[in-house]
C-alpha positions, -999 to 999 in steps of 0.1 A, spaced: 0 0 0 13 40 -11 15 52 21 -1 86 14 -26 79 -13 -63 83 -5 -70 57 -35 -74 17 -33 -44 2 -46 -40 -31 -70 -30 -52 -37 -61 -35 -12 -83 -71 -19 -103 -86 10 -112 -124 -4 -145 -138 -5 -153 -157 26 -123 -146 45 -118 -130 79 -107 -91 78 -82 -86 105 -92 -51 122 -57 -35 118 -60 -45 78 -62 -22 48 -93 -24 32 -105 -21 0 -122 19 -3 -88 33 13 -92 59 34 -130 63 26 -138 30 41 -120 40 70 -139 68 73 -170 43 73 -157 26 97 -151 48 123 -194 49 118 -195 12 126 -216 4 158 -189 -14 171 -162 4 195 -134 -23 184 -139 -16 144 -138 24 154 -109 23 173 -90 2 149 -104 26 119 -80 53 139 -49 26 134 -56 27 96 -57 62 90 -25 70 99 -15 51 69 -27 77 47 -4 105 57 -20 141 60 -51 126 50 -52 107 76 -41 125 101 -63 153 86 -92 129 98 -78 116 131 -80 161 138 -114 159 130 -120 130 156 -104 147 185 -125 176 175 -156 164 170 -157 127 195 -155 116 227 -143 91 252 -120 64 243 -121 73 204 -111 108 207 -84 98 234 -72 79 210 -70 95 179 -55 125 204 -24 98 214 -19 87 177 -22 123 166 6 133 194 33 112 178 32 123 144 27 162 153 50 194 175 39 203 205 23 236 195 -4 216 174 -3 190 209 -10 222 226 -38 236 200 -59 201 201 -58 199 241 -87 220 246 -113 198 227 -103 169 252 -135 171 270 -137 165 308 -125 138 322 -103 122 297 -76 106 313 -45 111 292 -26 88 311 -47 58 302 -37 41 337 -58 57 359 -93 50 367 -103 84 376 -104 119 360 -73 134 355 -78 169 366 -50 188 350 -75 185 318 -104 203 341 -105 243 336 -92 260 365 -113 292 383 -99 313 397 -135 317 421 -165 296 423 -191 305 400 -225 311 413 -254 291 399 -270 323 382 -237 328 363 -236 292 355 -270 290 342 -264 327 321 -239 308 304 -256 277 294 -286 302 284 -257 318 265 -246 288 247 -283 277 239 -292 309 221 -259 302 199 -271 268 192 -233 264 195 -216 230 178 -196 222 204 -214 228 232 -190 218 259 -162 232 244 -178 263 243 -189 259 279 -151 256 288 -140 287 272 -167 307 289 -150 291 326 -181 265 330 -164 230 343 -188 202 325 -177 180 355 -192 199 382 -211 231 371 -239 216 359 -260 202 386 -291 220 391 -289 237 358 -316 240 332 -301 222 299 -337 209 286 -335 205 247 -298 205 244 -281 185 220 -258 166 241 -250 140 218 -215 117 224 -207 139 251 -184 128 278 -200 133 312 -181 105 330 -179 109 367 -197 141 364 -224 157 393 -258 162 377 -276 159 405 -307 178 400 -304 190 366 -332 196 342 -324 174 306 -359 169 298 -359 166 258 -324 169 256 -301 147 230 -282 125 251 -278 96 224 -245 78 224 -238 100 257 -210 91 280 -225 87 316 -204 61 331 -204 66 371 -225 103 368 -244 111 395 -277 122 381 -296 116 415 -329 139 416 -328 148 380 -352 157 349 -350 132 319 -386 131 306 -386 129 271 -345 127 270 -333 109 238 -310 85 258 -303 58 232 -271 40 230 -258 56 260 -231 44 281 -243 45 319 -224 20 336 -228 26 372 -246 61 370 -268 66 402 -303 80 388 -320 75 422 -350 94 424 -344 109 387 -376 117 363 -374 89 336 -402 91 322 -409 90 285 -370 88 281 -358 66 254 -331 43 268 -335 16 240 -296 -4 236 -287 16 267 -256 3 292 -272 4 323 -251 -25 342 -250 -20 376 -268 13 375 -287 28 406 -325 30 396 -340 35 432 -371 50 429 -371 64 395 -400 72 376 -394 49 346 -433 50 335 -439 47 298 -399 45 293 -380 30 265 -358 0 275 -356 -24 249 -322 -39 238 -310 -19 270 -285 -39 292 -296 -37 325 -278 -62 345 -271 -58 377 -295 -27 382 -313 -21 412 -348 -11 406 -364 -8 440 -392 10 447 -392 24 406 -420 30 386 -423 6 357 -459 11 349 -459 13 307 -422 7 308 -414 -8 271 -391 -39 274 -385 -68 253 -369 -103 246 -337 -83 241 -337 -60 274 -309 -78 297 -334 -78 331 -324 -97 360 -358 -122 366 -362 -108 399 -373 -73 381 -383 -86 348 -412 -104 373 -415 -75 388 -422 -60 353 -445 -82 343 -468 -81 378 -463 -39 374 -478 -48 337 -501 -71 341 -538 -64 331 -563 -55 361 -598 -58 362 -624 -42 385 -624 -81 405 -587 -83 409 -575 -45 413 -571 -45 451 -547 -75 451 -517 -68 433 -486 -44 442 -481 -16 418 -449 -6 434 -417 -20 424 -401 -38 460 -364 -43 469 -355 -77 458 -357 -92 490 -395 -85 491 -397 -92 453 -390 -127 456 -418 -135 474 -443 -115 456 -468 -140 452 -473 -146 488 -472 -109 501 -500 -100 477 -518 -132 490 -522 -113 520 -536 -86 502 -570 -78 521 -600 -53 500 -601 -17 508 -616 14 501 -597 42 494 -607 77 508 -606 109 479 -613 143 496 -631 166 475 -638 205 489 -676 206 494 -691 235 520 -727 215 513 -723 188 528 -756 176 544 -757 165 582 -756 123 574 -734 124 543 -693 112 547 -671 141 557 -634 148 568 -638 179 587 -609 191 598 -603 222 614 -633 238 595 -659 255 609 -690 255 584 -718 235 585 -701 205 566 -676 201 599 -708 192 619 -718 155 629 -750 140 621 -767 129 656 -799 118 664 -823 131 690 -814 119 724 -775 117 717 -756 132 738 -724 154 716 -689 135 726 -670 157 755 -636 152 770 -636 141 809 -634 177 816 -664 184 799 -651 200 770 -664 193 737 -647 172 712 -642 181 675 -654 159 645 -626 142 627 -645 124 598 -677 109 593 -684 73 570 -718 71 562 -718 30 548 -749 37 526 -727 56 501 -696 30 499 -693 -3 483 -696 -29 506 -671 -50 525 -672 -82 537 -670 -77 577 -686 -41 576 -721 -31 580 -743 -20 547 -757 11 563 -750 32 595 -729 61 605 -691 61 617 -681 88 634 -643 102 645 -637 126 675 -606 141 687 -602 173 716 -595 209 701 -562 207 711 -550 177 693 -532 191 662 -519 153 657 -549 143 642 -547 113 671 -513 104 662 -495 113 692 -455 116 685 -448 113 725 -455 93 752 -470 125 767 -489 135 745 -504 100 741 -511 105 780 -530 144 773 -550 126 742 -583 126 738 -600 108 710 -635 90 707 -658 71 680 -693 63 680 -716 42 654 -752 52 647 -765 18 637 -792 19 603 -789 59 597 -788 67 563 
């Protein structure tokens, strides 16, 4: 092979049937290696950037455009390659567009910080946000190089911030703190999240795909809506995130923890990596309910202690009523009420003639909590068809009869009463 042609030469043949070695030339020269480096596969990529330097200024003409434009592994790469063949003043020139985190070293596990942007003071979280506002009304290519020139640190002056709609796409966000941040509808795709803390944050609607999340902690974040489809999610922290109506299929998710999440209308399929323990957590979350069975199943998500034994926990399961307080000042006497600390004629009890009104033992009067008449629910087995309820507690109880002290348990002064067949 020429070493600096751009063109296929006579001997660039790949036979029929064979095996192409990934440090090979190729037939297409240095357009296939530019084809390459668009493969799907991180291995092909980062032996495209091997190739190119066969191609001279070409070549390294491309591996400029890598360091400019990618991120991660494939721009550190290109960067190291690049570094051999070039002076120090064009070493110097392509240093800025290493975005954060990139460890130049390539032996240690953690950022390397002489690549972070150094200020000279803490920038307050209304300058931060002024620039990212800044850099959104430029619609600006390179949005984190951009951020770095006007002194925002991607690694930590994010969190908190409002980036909703941002094209974020390939970014490296390693290790960064995102707790808290707004990325609702943001591009995100092919993202590099590894070990983020996004704890608390907004990702409805974020275009996720493809993204490399290996250990990111989105505890408590907004997921919902989000397309995470071909995600890496191993070993990710998904405590209580709202994953409802998400996009996970093809996502690797091994090792997850997903207690306590929502997965109501979360999209998975035969090629989502879910640990059974939450896939059957998934699939009960899922399942369809009718009007017979819809007291009896757990919506939640539990931790996988509980989740093993499912089955048996919602065996236990018992039929309820649940209670829905709507504002109403006309109320008559007999109908259901939570009266709270009101004072209008809904607050007042039904009683009949000849009932005497609850007092305390000092012969204060006592204050109507809430009132059930059973002619206006659905039965249950074990309660009465028809009749009055009725909840009292003293004036002074502002614990609703939930007493957070021994003494006050002593000082409370609560009653009930039924009214049997009122209506």
């Amino acid at each position: 092979m020429t070493a600096n042609s751009n063109q296929p030469n006579p001997n660039d043949a790949v036979l029929g049937g064979q095996g192409l070695p990934l440090n090979s030339g190729v037939l297409g020269g240095l357009e296939e290696v530019k084809q390459r480096l668009t493969n799907e596969s991180e291995e092909i990529r980062m032996a495209a950037l091997d190739e190119a330097l066969n191609y001279g200024q070409p070549g390294r003409d491309l591996l400029r455009q890598v360091v400019k434009t990618e991120t991660s592994d494939l721009q550190l790469k290109a960067y190291n390659l690049l570094s051999e063949q070039v002076d120090e003043k064009e070493r110097q020139e392509l240093q800025p567009y290493l975005h954060i985190n990139i460890e130049i070293d390539n032996e240690s596990s953690h950022p390397d910080k002489s690549t972070q942007p150094q200020h000279q003071r803490q920038l307050t979280r209304s300058e931060r946000q002024n620039i990212v506002d800044r850099l959104r009304q430029e619609n600006a290519d390179n949005f984190f190089q951009r951020a770095i020139e006007l002194g925002l640190n991607p690694a930590t002056d994010l969190a908190e911030l409002n980036l909703s709609g941002v094209n974020l796409s390939r970014a490296n966000l390693k290790y960064a703190e995102l707790n808290g941040i707004n990325l609702s509808q943001a591009n995100l795709s092919k993202a590099h999240l590894n070990r983020a803390n996004l704890t608390n944050a907004n990702l409805q609607q974020a275009n996720l795909q493809q993204s490399r999340m290996y250990l990111v902690d989105i505890n408590c974040a907004n997921l919902k809506e989000v397309d995470l489809s071909n995600a890496d999610l191993r070993n990710a922290n998904l405590t209580s995130a709202n994953l409802e109506d998400a996009n996970l299929k093809g996502a690797n998710l091994t090792g997850v923890d997903l207690s306590e999440a929502n997965l109501f209308g979360t999209q998975i399929d035969e090629t989502t990596n879910l640990d059974p323990v939450w896939r059957r957590a998934w699939a009960s979350v899922n399942a369809p309910l009718d009007k017979e069975s819809s007291n009896y199943v757990i919506r939640e998500v539990m931790p996988a202690i509980l989740e093993r034994y499912r089955d048996r926990i919602e065996a236990t399961i018992k039929p309820y009523l649940e209670l829905k307080l709507i504002p109403d000042q006309n109320l008559t006497w007999w109908q259901s009420k939570f009266a709270g600390w009101q004072s209008s004629r809904g607050g007042f009890p039904y009683l009949p003639k000849g009932v005497d009104y609850p007092k305390t033992p000092d012969g204060d009067y006592l204050h109507l909590l809430a009132q059930i008449n059973f002619s206006e629910a659905p039965h249950l087995e074990g309660f009465p068809k028809q009749g009055i309820l009725q909840f009292y507690l003293s004036m002074d109880d502002s614990s609703y009869g939930f007493p957070d002290s021994e003494d006050v348990l002593n000082k409370t002064v609560f009653a009930f009463s039924t009214l049997e067949n009122r209506t």
